[in-house]
C-alpha positions as CSV (number, residue, x, y, z in Angstrom):
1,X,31.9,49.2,6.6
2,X,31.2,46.7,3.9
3,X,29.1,43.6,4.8
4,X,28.7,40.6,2.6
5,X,25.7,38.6,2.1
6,X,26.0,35.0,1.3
7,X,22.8,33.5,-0.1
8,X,22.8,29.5,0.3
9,X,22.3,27.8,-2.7
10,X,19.5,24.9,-1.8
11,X,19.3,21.9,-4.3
12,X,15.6,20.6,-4.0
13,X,15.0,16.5,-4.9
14,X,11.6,15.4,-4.8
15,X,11.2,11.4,-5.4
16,X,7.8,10.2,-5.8
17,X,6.0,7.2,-5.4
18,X,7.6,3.9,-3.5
19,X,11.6,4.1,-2.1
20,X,12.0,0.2,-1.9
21,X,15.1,-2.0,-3.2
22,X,13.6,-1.9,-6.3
23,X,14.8,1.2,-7.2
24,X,16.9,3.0,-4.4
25,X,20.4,2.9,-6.7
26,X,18.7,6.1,-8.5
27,X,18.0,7.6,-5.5
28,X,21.4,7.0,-4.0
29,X,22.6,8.4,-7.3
30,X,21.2,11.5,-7.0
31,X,21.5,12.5,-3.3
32,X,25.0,11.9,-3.7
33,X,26.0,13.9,-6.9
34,X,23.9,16.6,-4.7
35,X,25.4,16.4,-1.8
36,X,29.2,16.3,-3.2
37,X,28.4,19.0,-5.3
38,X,30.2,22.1,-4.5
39,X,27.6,24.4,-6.1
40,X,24.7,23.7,-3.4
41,X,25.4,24.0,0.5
42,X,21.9,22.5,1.3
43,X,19.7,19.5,0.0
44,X,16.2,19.8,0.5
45,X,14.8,16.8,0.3
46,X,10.8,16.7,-0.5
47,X,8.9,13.9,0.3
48,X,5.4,15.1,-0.4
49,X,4.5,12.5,-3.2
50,X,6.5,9.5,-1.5
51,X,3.8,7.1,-0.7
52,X,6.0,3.8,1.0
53,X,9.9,4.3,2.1
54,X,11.5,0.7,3.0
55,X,14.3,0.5,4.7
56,X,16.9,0.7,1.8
57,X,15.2,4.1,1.5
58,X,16.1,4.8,5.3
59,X,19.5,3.5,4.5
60,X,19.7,5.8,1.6
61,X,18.7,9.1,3.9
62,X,21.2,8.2,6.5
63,X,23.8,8.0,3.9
64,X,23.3,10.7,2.6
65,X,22.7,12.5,5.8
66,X,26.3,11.6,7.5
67,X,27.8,12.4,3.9
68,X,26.3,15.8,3.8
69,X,27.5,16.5,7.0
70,X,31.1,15.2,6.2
71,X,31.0,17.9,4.1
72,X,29.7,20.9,5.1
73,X,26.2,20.4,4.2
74,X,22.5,21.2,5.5
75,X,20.5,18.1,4.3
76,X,16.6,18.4,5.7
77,X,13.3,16.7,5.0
78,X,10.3,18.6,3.9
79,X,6.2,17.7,3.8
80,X,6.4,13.7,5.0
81,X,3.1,12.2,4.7
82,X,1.7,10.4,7.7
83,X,3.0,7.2,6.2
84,X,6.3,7.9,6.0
85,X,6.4,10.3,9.2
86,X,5.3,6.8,11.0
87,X,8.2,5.1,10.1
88,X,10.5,7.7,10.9
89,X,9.1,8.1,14.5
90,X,9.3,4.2,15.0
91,X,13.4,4.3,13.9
92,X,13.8,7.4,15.7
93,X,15.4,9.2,12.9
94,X,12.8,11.7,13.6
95,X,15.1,13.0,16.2
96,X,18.4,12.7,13.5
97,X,16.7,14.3,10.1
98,X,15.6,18.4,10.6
99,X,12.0,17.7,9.4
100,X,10.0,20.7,8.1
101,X,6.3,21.0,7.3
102,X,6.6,22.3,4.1
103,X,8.7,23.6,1.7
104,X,7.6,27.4,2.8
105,X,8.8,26.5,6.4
106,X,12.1,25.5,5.7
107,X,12.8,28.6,3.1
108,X,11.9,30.6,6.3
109,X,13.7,28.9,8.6
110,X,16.9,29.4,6.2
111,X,16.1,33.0,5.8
């Protein structure tokens, strides 16, 4: 018997700095090329050198979030800084968004 293996092909974004209204149409950009792409079946999404996320930058996860999922995809959040992690827990998208640690934990976790 022959048994196929299936690697998933994991797009990693890492913004940096603020994610305000000043600049989310980039980000927007990007997630969505990503997640419409048909060469990656996961976004990782690293937030490790995000300092301040507004809440166009919540809007901008969300969407991309439900659009991921419309299609098929595995979008999750990586190494949020206490900052950021605050903001998520007060919206409760903490609960919505798989958050991981750190890049190392989610590669486990999709091994």
């Amino acid at each position: 018997m022959n048994s196929t293996l299936e690697l998933q092909k994991i797009a990693t974004i890492e913004p940096s700095g603020h994610i305000s209204a000043a600049n989310v149409n980039e980000f927007q950009r990007q997630l969505s090329d990503i997640a419409r792409s048909h060469q990656y079946s996961a976004l990782l999404i690293d937030m490790s050198k995000v300092e301040f996320l507004d809440s166009a930058g919540l809007m901008v996860l969300v969407r991309a979030f439900r659009e991921a999922q419309s299609l098929g995809r595995r979008l999750s959040i990586c190494s949020v800084s206490p900052q950021v992690r605050i903001i998520l827990e007060l919206t409760q998208l903490d609960r919505v968004f798989e958050i991981f640690e750190s890049r190392v934990a989610f590669e486990s976790a999709v091994n």
